[in-house]
C-alpha positions as semicolon CSV with decimal commas, in nm:
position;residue;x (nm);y (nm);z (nm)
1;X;0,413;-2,692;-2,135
2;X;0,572;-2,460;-1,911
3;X;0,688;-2,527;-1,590
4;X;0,468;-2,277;-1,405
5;X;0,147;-2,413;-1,560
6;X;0,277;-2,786;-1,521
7;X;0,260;-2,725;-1,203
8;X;-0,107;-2,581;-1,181
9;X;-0,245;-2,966;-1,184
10;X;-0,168;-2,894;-0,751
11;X;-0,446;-2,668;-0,633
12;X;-0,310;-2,436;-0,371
13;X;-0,358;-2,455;-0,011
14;X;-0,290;-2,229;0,267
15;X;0,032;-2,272;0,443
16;X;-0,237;-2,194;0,780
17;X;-0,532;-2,379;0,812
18;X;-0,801;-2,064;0,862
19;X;-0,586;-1,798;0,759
20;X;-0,574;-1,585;0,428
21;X;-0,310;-1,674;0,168
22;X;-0,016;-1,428;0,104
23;X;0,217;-1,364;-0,159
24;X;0,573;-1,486;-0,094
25;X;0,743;-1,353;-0,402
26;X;0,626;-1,196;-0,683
27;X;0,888;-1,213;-1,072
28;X;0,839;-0,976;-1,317
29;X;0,995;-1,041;-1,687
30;X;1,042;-0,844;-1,972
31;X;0,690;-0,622;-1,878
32;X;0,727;-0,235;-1,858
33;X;0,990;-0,132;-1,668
34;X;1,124;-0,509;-1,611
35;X;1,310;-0,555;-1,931
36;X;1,408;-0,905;-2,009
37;X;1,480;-1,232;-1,841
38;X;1,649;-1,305;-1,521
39;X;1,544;-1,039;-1,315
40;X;1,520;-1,135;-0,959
41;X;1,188;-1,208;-0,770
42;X;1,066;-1,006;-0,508
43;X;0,999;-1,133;-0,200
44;X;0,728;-1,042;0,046
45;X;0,729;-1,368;0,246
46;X;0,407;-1,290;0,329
47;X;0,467;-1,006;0,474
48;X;0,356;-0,635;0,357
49;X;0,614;-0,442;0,145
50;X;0,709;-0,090;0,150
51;X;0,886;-0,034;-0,162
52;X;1,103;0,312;-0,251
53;X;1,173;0,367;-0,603
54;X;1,300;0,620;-0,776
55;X;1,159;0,763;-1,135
56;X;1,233;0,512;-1,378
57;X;1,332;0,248;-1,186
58;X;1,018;0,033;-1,221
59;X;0,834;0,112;-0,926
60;X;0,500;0,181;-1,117
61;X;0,549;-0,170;-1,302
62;X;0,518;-0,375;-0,955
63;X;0,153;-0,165;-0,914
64;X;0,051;-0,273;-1,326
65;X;0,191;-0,644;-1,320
66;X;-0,005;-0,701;-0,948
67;X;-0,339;-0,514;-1,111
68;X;-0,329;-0,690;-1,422
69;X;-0,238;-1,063;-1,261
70;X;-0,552;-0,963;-1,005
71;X;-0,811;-0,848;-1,291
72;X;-1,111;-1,006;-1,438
73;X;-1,197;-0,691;-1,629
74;X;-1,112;-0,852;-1,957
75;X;-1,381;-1,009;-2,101
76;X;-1,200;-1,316;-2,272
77;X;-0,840;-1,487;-2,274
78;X;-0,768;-1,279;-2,636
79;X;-0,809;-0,965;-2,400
80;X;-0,605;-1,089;-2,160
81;X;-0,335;-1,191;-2,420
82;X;-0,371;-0,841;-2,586
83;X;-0,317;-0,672;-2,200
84;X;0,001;-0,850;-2,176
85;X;0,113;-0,787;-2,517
86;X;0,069;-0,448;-2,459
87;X;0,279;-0,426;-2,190
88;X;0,583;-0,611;-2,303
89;X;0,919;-0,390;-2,276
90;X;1,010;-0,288;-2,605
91;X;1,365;-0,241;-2,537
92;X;1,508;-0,586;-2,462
93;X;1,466;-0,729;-2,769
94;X;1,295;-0,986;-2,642
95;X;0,930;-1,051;-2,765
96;X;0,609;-1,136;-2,551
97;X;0,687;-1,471;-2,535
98;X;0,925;-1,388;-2,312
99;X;0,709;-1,119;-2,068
100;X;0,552;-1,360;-1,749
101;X;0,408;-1,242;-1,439
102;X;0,438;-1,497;-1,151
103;X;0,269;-1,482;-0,821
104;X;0,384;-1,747;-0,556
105;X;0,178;-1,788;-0,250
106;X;0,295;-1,893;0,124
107;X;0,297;-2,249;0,056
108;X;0,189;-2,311;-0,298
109;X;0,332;-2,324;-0,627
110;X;0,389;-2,080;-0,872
111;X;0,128;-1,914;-1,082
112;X;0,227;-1,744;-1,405
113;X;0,072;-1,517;-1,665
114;X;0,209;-1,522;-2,028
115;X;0,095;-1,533;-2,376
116;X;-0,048;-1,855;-2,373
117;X;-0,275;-1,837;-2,064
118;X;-0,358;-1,575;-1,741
119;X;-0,450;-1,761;-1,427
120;X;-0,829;-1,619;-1,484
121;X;-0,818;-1,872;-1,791
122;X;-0,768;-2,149;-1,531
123;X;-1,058;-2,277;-1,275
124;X;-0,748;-2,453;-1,123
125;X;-0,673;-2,146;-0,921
126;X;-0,946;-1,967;-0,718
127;X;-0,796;-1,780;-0,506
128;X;-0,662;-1,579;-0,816
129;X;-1,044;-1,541;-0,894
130;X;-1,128;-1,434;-0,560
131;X;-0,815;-1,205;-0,556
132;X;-0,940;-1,006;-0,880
133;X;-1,270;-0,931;-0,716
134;X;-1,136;-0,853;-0,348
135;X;-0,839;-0,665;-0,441
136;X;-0,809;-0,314;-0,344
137;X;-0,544;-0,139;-0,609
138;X;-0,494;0,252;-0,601
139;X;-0,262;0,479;-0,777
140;X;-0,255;0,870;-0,795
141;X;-0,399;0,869;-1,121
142;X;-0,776;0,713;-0,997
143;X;-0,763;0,945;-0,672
144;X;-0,750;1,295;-0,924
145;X;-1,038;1,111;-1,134
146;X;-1,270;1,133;-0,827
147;X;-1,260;1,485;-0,860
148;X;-1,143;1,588;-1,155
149;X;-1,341;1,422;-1,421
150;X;-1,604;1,650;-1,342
151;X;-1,456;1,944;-1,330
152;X;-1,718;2,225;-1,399
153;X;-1,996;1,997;-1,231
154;X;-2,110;1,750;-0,942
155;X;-1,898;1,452;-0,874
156;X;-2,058;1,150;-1,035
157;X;-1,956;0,903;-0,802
158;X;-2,141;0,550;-1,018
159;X;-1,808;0,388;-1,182
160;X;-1,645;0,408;-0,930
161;X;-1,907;0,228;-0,666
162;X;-2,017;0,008;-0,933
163;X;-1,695;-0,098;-1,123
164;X;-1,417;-0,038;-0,894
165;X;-1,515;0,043;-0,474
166;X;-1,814;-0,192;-0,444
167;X;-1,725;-0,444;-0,788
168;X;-1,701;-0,805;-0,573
169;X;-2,090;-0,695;-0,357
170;X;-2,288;-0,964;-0,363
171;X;-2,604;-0,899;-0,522
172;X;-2,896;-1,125;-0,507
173;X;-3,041;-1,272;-0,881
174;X;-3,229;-1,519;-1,000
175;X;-3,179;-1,718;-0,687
176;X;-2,828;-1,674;-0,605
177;X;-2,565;-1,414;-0,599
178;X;-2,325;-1,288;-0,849
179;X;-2,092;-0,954;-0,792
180;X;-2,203;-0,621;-0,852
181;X;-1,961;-0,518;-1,175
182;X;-2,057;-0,877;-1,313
183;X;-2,397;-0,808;-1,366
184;X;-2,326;-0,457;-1,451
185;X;-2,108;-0,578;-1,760
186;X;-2,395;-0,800;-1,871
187;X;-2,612;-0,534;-1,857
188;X;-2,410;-0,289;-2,121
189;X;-2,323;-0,677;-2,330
190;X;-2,709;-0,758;-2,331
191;X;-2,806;-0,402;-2,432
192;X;-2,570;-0,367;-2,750
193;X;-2,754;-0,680;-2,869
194;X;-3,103;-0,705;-3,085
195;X;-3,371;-0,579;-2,787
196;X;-3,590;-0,931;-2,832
197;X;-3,883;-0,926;-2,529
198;X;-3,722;-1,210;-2,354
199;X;-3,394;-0,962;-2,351
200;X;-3,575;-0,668;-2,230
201;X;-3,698;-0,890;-1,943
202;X;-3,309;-1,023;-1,864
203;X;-3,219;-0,621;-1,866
204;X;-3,486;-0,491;-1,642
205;X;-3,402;-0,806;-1,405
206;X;-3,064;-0,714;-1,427
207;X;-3,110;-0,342;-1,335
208;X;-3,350;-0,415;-1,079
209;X;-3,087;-0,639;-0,868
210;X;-2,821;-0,355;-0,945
211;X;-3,086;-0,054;-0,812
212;X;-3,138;-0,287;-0,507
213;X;-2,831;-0,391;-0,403
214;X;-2,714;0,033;-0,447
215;X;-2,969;0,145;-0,241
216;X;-2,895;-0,085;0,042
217;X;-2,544;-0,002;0,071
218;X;-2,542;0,348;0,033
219;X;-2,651;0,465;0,376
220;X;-2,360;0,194;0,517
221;X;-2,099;0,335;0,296
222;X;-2,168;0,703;0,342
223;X;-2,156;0,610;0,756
224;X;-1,807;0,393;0,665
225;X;-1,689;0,704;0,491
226;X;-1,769;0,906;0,763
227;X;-1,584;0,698;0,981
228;X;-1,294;0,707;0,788
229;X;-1,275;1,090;0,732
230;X;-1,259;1,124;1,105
231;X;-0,950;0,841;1,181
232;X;-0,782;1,041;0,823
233;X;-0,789;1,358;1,065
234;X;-1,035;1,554;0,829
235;X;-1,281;1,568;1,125
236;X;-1,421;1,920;0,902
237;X;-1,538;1,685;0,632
238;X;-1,848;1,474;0,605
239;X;-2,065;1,342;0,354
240;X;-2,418;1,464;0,460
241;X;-2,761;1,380;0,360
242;X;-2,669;1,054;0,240
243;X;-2,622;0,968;-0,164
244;X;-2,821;1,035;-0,452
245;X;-2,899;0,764;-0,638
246;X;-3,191;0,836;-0,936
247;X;-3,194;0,438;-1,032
248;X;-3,119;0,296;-1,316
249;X;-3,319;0,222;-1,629
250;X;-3,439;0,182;-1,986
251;X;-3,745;0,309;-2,163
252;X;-3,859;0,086;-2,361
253;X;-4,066;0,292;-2,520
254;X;-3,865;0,485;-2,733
255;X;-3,733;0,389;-3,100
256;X;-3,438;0,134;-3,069
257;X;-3,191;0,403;-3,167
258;X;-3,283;0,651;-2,910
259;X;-3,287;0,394;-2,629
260;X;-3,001;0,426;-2,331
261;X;-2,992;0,282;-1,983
262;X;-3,046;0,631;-1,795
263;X;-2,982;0,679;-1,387
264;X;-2,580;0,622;-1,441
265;X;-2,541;0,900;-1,157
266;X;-2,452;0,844;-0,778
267;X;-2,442;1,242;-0,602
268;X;-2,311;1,321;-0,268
269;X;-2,355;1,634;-0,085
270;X;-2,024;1,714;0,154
271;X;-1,985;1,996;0,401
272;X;-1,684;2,119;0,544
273;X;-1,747;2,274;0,875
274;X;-2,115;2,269;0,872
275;X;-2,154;2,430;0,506
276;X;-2,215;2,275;0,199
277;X;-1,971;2,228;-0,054
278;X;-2,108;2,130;-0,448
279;X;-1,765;2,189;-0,628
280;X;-1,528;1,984;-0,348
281;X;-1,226;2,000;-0,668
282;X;-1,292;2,405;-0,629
283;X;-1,313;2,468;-0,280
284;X;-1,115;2,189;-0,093
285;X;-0,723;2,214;-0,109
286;X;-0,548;1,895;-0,276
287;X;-0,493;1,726;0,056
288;X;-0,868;1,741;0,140
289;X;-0,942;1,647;-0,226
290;X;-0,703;1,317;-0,206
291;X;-0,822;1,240;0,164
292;X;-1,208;1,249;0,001
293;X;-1,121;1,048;-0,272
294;X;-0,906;0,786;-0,031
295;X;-1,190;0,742;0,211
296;X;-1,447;0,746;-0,005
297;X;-1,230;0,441;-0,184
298;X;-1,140;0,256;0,159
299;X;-1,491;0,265;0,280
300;X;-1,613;0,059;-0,014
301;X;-1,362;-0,210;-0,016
302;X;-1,404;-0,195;0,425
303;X;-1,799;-0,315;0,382
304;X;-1,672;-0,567;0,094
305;X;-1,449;-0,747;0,280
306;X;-1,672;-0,783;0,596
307;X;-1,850;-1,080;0,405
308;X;-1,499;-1,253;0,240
309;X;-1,450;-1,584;0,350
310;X;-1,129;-1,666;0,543
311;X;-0,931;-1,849;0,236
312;X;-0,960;-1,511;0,046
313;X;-0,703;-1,336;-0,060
314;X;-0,719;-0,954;0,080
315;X;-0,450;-0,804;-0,131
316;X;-0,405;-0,367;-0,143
317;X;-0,150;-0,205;-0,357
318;X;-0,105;0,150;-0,332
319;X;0,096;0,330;-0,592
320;X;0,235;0,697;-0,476
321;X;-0,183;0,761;-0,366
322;X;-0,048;1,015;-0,075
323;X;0,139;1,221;-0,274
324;X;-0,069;1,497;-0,245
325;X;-0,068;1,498;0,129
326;X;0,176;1,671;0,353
327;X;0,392;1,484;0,579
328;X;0,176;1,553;0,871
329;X;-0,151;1,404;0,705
330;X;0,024;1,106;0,567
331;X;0,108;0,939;0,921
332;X;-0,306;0,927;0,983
333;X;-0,341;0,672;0,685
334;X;-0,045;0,494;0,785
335;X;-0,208;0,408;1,114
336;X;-0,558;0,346;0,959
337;X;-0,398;0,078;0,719
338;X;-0,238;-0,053;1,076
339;X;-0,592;-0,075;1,214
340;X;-0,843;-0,107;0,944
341;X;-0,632;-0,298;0,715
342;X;-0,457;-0,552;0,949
343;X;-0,515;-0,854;0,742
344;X;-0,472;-0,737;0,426
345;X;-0,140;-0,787;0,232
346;X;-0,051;-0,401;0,130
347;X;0,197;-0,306;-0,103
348;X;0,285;0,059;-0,051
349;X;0,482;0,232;-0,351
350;X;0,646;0,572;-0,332
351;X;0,898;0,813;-0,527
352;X;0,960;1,023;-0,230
353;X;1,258;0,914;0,011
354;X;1,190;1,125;0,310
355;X;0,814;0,982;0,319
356;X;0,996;0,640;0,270
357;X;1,185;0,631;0,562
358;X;0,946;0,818;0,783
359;X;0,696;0,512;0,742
360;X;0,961;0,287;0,749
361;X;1,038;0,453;1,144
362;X;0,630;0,428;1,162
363;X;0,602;0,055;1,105
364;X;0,655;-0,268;1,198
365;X;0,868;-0,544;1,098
366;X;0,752;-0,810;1,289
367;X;0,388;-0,973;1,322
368;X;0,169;-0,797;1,705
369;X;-0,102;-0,963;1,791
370;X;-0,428;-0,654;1,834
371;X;-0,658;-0,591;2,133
372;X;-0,929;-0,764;1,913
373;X;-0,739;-1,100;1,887
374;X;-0,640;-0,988;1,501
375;X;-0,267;-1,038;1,379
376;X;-0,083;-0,688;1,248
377;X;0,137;-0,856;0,983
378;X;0,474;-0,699;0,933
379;X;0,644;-0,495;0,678
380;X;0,941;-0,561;0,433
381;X;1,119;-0,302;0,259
382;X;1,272;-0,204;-0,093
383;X;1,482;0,037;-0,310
384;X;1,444;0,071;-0,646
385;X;1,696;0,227;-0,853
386;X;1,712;0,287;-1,219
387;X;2,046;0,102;-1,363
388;X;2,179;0,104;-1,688
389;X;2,324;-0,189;-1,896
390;X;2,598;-0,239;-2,182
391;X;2,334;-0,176;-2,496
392;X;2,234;0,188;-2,277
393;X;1,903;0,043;-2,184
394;X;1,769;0,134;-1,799
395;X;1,643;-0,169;-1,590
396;X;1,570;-0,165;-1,193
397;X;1,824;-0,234;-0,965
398;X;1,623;-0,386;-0,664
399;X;1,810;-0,361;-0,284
400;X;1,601;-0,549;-0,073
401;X;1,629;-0,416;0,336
402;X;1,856;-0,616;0,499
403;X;1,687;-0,468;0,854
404;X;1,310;-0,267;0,804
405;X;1,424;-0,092;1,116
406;X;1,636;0,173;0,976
407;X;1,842;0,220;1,324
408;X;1,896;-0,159;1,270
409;X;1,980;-0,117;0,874
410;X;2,231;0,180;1,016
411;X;2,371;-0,031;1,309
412;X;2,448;-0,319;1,045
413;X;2,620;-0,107;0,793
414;X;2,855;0,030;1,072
415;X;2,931;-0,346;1,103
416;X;2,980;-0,430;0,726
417;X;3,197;-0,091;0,719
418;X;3,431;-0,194;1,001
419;X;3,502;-0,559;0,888
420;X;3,590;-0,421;0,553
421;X;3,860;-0,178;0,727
422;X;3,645;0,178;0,631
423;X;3,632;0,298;0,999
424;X;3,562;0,652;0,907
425;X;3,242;0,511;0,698
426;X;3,158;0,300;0,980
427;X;3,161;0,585;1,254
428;X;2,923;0,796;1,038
429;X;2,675;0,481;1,039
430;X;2,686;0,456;1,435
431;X;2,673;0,817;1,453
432;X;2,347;0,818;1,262
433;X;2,198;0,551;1,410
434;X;2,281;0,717;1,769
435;X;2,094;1,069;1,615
436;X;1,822;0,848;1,492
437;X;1,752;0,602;1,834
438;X;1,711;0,963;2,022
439;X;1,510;1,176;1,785
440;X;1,277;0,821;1,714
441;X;1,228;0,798;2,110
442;X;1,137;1,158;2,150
443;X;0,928;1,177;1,898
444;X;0,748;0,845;2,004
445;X;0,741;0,962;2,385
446;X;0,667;1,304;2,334
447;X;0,990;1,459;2,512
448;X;1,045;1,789;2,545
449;X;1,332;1,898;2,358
450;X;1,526;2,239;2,378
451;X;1,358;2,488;2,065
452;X;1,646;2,569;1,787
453;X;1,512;2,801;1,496
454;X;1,763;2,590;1,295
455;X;1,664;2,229;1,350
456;X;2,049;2,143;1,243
457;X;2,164;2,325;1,560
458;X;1,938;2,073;1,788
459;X;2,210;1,735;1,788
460;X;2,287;1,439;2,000
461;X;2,374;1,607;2,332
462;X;2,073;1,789;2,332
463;X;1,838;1,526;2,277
464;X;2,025;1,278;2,499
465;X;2,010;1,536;2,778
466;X;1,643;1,585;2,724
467;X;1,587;1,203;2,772
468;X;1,771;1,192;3,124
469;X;1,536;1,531;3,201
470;X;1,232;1,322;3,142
471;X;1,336;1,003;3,251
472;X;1,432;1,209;3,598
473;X;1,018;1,220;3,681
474;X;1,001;1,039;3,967
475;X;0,673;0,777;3,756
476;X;0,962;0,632;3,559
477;X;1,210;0,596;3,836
478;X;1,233;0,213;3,760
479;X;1,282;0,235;3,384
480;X;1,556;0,486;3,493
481;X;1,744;0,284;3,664
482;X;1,719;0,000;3,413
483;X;1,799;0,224;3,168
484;X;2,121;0,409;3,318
485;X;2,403;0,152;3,217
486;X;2,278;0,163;2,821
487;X;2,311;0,551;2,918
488;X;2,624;0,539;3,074
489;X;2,767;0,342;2,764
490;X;2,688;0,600;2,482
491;X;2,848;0,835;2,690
492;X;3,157;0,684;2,721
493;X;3,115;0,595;2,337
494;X;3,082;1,017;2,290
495;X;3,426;1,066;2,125
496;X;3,291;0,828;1,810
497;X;2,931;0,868;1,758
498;X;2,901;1,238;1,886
499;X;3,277;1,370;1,668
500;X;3,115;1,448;1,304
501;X;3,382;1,287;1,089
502;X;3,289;1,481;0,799
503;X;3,528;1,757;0,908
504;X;3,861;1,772;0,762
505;X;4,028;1,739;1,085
506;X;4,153;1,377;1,106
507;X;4,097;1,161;1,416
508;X;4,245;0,854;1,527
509;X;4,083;0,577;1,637
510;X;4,098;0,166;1,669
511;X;3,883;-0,092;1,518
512;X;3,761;-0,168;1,891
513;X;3,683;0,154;1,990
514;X;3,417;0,189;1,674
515;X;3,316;-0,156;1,779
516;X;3,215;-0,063;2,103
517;X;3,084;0,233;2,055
518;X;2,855;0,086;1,772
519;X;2,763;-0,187;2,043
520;X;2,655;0,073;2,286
521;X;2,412;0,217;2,060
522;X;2,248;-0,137;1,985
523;X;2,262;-0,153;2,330
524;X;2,106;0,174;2,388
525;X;1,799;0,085;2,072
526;X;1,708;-0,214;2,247
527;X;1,696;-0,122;2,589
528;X;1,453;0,214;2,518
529;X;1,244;-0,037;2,346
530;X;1,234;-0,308;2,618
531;X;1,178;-0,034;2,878
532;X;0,864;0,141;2,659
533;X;0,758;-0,051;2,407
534;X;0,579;0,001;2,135
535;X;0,212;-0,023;2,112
């Protein structure tokens, strides 16, 4: 018996009485893009994770092992065998006996899927269970389904209410409650089998529960949706008129082979600016398409979560799903997972660098408490890259974030670069931290900044004379003067952070002189930030 389900005879228990568990490391072997054995866990420590990977480095593999782990959509163990199987890297040379997926909670004790078993299999652990039917797990690949698997025609919006968005609703039958895509399944099992009377009976039960519990969520949802369009920015879409739902069926009446369970549809009607739109995937840019799609997705698992208990796991993993928003539109979503989404554990994936580090400047790394008495859990960070070993086979090279804060991660470096003797290296690291505390506290305080048609043209005297402008108004007199010696230090630190030492031209300059001048930018970070924090 393996150590991981040795182990399982320990049932897990919240390292907080009350309060949701969260993943503290997650180890992924010899599955997709993890070839082998021996590849380092990653760790959350309950904490959200913003990860940055590049193509072929395995980024995509984090979303699959944390979807499949999470997943009652297999039927049976053999199914759940077969999805691992499936999955195993074929270039290690090792076989499936080899491929795990282990989840480790705050305070409990690993949890492993292999060959032999997947924590489903297991009544041991529950809050797996719970997990698979809470989860909310997005890539770019479901949000371009919403629209374009109906290309030609209305969006049919029933899979994805009933098996995916609204799977884990509670639906009343036969005296208690079972989830929505539970009875569903039964349903299409029942109605492949002989159609006896007393299974006809089961069916129509069945259908009835399912036609109930649709029609009394829809006008919720459609509001929640709503809701969601408007803190997304797309204040020129809604979803009016409510859904169309037409019920579903069977009639009996007809000759076994001609029988079907009819009503599979769920129609919307959405207007943009006060006029209808029937053919969204025609008329509505790819931005408005994936912000549709995303709300339309969020609202679902929003109303299913408002009836989880507390020792639930609330676990979202989001896979590249902004990709086809601009920059400016992805920074709305950002703050509506801040808001909406504070007590989930979310697991953001991208491929694209720039949006990496512009929500790594938008988020937090440590824990705030909200207005509403709710925690805002904070973020770790990661960097995928694609590495190569001795046989020529790729395999991720993971680089955890020493500092989420990037002007931190920058400040650090400098450090690093200096006690290793590279002061050149280590003067370009304060220098871009210095570019990057101004143009972050601009940008978060609104200051006015001098125009330049060429952005490149607008550097570090410019901004830090646009600060001392604004902080000149006689409302922040105080955090002035508090703020004048952190001030006066960069300036007399100008002749390293402000000289670009990427011209040819060499300049001299001591180990101390870096030092301080690196200090005074720390210095400079943490005063801003004491003097207007964040909020």
């Amino acid at each position: 018996m393996s150590k991981v389900l040795a182990s399982a005879a320990k049932i897990f228990v919240p390292h907080t009485p009350g309060e949701r568990p969260r993943i503290d490391t997650i180890s992924i072997q010899n599955f997709r893009g993890f070839p082998g054995v021996g590849n380092p866990p990653i760790k959350l420590g309950s904490k959200n994770l913003l990860v940055y990977g590049e193509n072929g480095s395995g980024k995509s593999s984090i979303f699959h092992a944390l979807d499949n782990f999470f997943s009652v959509s297999e039927t049976d163990l053999l199914q759940r065998q077969q999805l691992l199987i499936d999955q195993t890297n074929i270039y290690s040379g090792d076989g499936s006996d080899k491929t795990a997926i282990t989840v480790t909670f705050v305070g409990g004790d690993p949890i492993g899927w292999t060959e032999n078993s997947h924590p489903i299999d297991m009544s041991l652990y529950q809050c797996v269970i719970d997990g698979a039917y809470r989860k909310a797990m997005l890539d770019y690949r479901s949000l371009l389904a919403v629209n374009y698997k109906f290309l030609g025609g209305r969006i049919n919006l029933f899979d994805t209410f009933v098996k995916v968005s609204l799977r884990d609703m509670a639906v009343p039958i036969g005296g208690s409650e079972r989830p929505l895509s539970d009875i569903w399944a039964e349903v299409l099992s029942e109605f492949k089998k002989s159609h006896v009377a007393s299974r006809k009976a089961a069916i129509d039960g069945m259908l009835k529960a399912v036609n109930d519990a649709v029609d009394a969520i829809l006008p919720p949802l459609r509001a929640e949706t709503n809701r969601l369009l408007k803190l997304l920015k797309w204040d020129d879409l809604e979803i009016a008129d409510g859904f169309e739902f037409s019920h579903v069926g069977c009639d009996w009446n007809k000759k076994p082979a001609e029988r079907g369970i009819h009503g599979q549809e769920i129609f919307f009607t959405l207007k943009q600016r006060g006029k209808e739109i029937h053919d969204p995937h025609h008329r509505l840019n790819e931005a408005r398409q994936s912000g549709l799609a995303l709300a339309l997705y969020l609202a679902g698992r929003c109303i299913a979560a408002k009836s989880l208990q507390g020792d639930v796991p609330k676990l979202m993993v989001l896979d590249d799903v902004l990709i086809g928003l601009d920059q400016s539109n992805r920074l709305p979503v950002l703050d509506l997972l801040k808001t909406e989404f504070a007590d989930w554990q979310i697991v953001l994936l991208t491929h694209d660098r720039v949006w990496f580090e512009m929500a790594r400047a938008h988020l937090l790394e440590n824990d705030v408490e909200l207005p509403d008495g709710r925690r805002q859990h904070g973020w770790a960070g990661l960097e995928l890259f694609e590495g190569m070993n001795e046989a020529g086979h790729t395999h991720p090279v993971p680089r955890p974030l020493s500092n989420f804060d990037a002007i931190a991660g920058n400040l650090q470096t400098a450090r690093d670069f200096l006690t290793a003797n590279h002061e050149k290296a280590a003067a370009v690291y304060a220098r871009m931290a210095f570019e990057q505390v101004l143009k972050k506290f601009c940008s978060r305080k609104g200051v006015p900044v001098p125009f330049k048609e060429n952005p490149k043209e607008l550097n570090t005297e410019h901004l830090l004379g646009a600060i001392k402008a604004w902080l000149g108004d006689a409302a922040r007199a105080v955090q002035q003067t508090a703020l004048q010696p952190a001030i006066v230090g960069v300036e007399a630190a100008r002749r390293v952070i402000l000289n670009a030492f990427s011209h040819s031209t060499p300049v001299s300059l001591v180990k101390a002189e870096i030092e301080s001048a690196i200090d005074a930018v720390a210095t400079l970070h943490a005063e801003l930030l004491k003097a207007f924090p964040k909020k």
